[in-house]
C-alpha positions in Angstrom: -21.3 -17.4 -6.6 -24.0 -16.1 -3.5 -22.8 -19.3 -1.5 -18.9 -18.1 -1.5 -20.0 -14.1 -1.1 -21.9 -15.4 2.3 -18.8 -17.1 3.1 -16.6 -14.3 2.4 -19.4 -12.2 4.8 -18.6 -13.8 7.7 -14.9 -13.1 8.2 -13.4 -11.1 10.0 -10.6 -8.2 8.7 -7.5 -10.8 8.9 -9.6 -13.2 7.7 -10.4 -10.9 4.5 -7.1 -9.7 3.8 -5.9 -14.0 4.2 -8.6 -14.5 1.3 -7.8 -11.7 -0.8 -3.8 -12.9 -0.5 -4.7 -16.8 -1.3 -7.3 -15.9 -4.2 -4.7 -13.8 -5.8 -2.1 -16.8 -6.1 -5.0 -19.0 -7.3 -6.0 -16.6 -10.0 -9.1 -16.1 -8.7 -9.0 -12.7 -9.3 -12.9 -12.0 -9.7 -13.3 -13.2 -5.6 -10.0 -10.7 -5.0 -12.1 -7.9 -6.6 -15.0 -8.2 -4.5 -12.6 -8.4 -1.3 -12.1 -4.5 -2.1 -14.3 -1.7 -1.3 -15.8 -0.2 -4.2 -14.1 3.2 -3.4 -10.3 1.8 -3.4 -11.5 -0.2 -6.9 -11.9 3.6 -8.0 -9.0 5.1 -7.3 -6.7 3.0 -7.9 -8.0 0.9 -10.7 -10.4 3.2 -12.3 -12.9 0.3 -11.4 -12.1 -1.7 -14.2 -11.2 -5.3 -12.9 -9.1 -6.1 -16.0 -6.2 -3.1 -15.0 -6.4 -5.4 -11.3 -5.5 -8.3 -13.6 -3.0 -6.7 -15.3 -1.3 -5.8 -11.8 -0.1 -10.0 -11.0 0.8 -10.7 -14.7 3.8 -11.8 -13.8 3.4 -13.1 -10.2 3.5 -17.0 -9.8 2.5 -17.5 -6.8 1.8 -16.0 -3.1 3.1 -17.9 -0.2 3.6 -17.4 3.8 1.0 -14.6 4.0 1.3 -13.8 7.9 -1.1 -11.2 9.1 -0.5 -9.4 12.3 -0.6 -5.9 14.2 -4.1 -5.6 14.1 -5.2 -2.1 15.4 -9.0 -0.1 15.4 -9.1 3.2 13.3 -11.8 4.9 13.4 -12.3 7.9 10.4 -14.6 9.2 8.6 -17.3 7.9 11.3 -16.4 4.7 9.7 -14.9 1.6 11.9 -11.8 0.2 10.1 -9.0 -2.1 11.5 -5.4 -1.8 9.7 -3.2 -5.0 10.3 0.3 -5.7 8.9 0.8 -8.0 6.0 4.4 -10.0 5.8 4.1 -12.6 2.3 6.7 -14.0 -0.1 5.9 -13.7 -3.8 7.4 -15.8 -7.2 7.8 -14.0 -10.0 9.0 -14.3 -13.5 10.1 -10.5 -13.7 11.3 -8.7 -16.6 14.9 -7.0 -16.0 16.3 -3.8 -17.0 20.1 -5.4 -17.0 21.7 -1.4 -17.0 19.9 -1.0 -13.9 21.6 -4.0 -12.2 24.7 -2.7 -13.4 23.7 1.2 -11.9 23.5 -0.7 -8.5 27.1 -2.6 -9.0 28.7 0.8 -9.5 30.7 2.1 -6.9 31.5 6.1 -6.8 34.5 6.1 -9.0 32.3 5.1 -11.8 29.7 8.0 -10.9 29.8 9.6 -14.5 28.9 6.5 -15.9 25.0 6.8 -14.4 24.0 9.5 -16.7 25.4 7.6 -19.6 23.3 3.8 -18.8 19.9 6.4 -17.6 19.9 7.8 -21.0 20.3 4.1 -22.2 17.6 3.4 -20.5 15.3 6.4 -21.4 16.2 4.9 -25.2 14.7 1.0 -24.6 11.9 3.1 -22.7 10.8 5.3 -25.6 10.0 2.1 -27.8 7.9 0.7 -25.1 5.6 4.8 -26.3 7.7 6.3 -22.5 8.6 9.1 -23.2 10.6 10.3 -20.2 11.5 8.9 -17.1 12.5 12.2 -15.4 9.1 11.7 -12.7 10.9 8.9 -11.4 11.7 8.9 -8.0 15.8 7.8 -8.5 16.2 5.2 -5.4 13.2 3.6 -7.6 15.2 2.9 -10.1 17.3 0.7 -8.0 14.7 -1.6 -6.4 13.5 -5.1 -7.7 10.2 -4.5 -9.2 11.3 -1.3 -11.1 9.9 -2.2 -14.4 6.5 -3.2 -12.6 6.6 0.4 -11.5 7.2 1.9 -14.8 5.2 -0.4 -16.8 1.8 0.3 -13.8 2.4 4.4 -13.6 2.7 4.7 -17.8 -0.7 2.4 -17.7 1.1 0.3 -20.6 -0.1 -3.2 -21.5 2.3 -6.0 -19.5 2.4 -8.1 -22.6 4.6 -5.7 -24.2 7.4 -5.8 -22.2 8.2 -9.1 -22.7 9.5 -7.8 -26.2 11.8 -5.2 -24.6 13.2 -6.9 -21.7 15.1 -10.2 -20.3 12.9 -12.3 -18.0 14.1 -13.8 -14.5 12.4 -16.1 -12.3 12.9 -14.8 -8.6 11.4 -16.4 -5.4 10.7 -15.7 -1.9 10.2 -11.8 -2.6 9.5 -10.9 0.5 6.9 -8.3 0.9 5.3 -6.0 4.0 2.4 -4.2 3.6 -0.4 -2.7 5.8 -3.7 -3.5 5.0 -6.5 -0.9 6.0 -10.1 -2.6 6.1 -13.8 -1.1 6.2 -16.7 -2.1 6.8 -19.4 -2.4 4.5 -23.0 -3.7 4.5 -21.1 -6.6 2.3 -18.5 -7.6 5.5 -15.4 -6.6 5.6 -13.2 -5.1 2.4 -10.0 -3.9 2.2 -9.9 -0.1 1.4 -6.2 0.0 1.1 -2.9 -1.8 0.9 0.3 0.6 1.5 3.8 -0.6 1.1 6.2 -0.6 4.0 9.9 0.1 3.1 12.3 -1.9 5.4 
């Protein structure tokens, strides 16, 4: 739609990265993918808006999307602005229940970990995993892990829910920082990095 692209033109970098957040929870994924720059559409998602889809099948909703921080970068003898992102996600989320019970252990039950990993490595390899030695082990122990797993191994979403217990969690809360560029299109964000508090 030309009417909500010259819209979209007119905002500024908070006000891109506040429309790409609210267009996600809507589903309006299409108007999300052109908030993007072409090159972060590469890297990350091989351009191909359906793998973007993929990335919120199991998000609900976005809520309490509170940009701030803003700061100029300049790089590349391109002008971009990066600007902290604080917003609370629902999910329904599907849960690898030995991994809850890896982060209930206390020492004295240390030789158990190898014992529920290799449990784990098992439900994997039906899911076509065949290891998880690449993963980084405090990954393991964060909500989200499966989202991880399922994203890096490029496997379909739909096929976890065979393999896996769902939960419904809420008020995730999430902080990113959002790195914009221009564009002759407006604004777009270029990149969205997590920040681990």
């Amino acid at each position: 739609d030309q009417d909500k692209k010259a819209e979209i033109f007119r905002l500024d970098s908070q006000g891109v990265i506040k429309e790409f957040y609210k267009k996600i929870s809507l589903r309006q994924f299409e108007i999300a993918w052109f908030l993007l720059s072409v090159d972060f559409r590469k890297r990350i998602w091989n351009d191909k808006i359906e793998r973007f889809i993929e990335g919120y099948y199991f998000l609900r909703s976005i809520s309490k999307v509170n940009v701030f921080n803003q700061e100029n970068l300049f790089e590349d003898g391109s002008q971009r602005q990066s600007s902290l992102v604080y917003y609370e996600t629902d999910v329904d989320f599907p849960v690898i229940d030995e991994l809850i019970s890896l982060r209930n252990l206390s020492i004295k039950y240390q030789k158990k970990i190898p014992e529920l990993i290799d449990g784990i490595q098992e439900k994997l390899k039906e899911l076509g995993i065949d290891s998880i030695d690449r993963y980084n082990v405090l990954r393991l122990f964060r909500f989200g892990v499966v989202e991880h797993i399922w994203f890096t191994s490029n496997i379909d979403p739909r096929k976890l829910t065979k393999f896996f217990d769902f939960r419904s969690r809420s008020g995730n809360p999430n902080l990113v920082k959002c790195v914009c560029v221009t564009s002759n299109e407006g604004w777009k964000i270029d990149r969205i990095l997590p920040i681990n508090t």
